[in-house]
N, C-alpha and C positions, 0 to 999 in steps of 0.2 A: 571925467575922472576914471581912469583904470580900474577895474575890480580885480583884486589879488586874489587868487586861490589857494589852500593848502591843502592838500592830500596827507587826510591822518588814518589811513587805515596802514593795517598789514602788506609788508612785500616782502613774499619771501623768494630766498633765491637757493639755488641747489645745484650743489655740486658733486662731482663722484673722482676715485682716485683708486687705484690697486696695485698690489705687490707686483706685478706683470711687470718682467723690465726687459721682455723681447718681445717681439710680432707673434707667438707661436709658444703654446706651452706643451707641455706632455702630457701622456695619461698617467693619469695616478696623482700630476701636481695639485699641491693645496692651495689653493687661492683665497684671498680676501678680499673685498672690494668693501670702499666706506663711501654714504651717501651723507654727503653733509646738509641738513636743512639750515638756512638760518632767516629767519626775520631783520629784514633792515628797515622796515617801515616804521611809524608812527606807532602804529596799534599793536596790541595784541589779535596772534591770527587764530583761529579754536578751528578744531572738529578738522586739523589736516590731514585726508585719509591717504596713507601713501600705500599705492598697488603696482604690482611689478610682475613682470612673464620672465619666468628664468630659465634662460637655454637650457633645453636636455639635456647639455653636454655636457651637466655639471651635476653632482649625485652630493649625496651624504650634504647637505645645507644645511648652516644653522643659520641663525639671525637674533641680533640684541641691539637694541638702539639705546639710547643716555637719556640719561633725566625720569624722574616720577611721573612727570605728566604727559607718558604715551601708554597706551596700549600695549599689550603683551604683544608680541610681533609671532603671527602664522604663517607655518609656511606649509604648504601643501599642494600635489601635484605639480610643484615648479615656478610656487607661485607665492610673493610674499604680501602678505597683509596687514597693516596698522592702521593705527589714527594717533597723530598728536593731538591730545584734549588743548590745549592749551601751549604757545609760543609768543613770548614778550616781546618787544621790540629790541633789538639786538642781544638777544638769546636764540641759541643753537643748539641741532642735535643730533648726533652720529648714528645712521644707521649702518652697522656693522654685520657684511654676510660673509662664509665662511663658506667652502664647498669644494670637492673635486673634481678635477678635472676627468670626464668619461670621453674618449673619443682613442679612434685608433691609430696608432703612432702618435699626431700632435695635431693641434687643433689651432687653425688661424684665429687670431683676436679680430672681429670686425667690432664689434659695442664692447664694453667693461662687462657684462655680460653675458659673452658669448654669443 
């Protein structure tokens, strides 16, 4: 007889998306870029620390993510720092950066990034 298995933990999946609608932006332009987490798993996922290097290229950064159960979101040196305390199983949550663009003349898109 077959033994069936169910996978009931947390699976989260993550995506990202930005105002950017050319190869190449300016200096001085404002950008946003959204990081969407979501859990599609069974479980609840806890303690998910989301850490991130952000191009030079980009000054003046804010960051706010959605929902009560994250972390104040840090950003410092270029660099942003959270934890979602807690993610249910298809619940989702927007991490939302804000920043402009530093570079001279205009600056190639290779990541969302920079």
């Amino acid at each position: 007889t077959p033994i069936n298995m169910l996978f009931t933990g947390p699976n989260l999946e993550v995506s990202q998306d930005t105002n950017v609608v050319n190869d190449f932006i300016l200096e001085g332009e404002d950008l946003e870029f959204l990081v969407v987490i979501e859990n599609t798993g069974n479980g609840e996922a806890q303690n998910v620390r989301l850490k991130s290097d952000i191009s030079e290229y980009l000054t003046n950064i804010s960051a706010n993510i959605t929902g009560d159960v994250a972390d104040n979101v840090q950003v410092k040196n270029n660099k942003i720092d959270t934890t979602i305390f807690a993610l249910k199983n298809n619940e989702k949550m927007v991490l939302k950066i804000k920043g402009t663009a530093k570079c001279s003349s205009f600056c190639v898109i290779n990541n969302f990034l920079l």
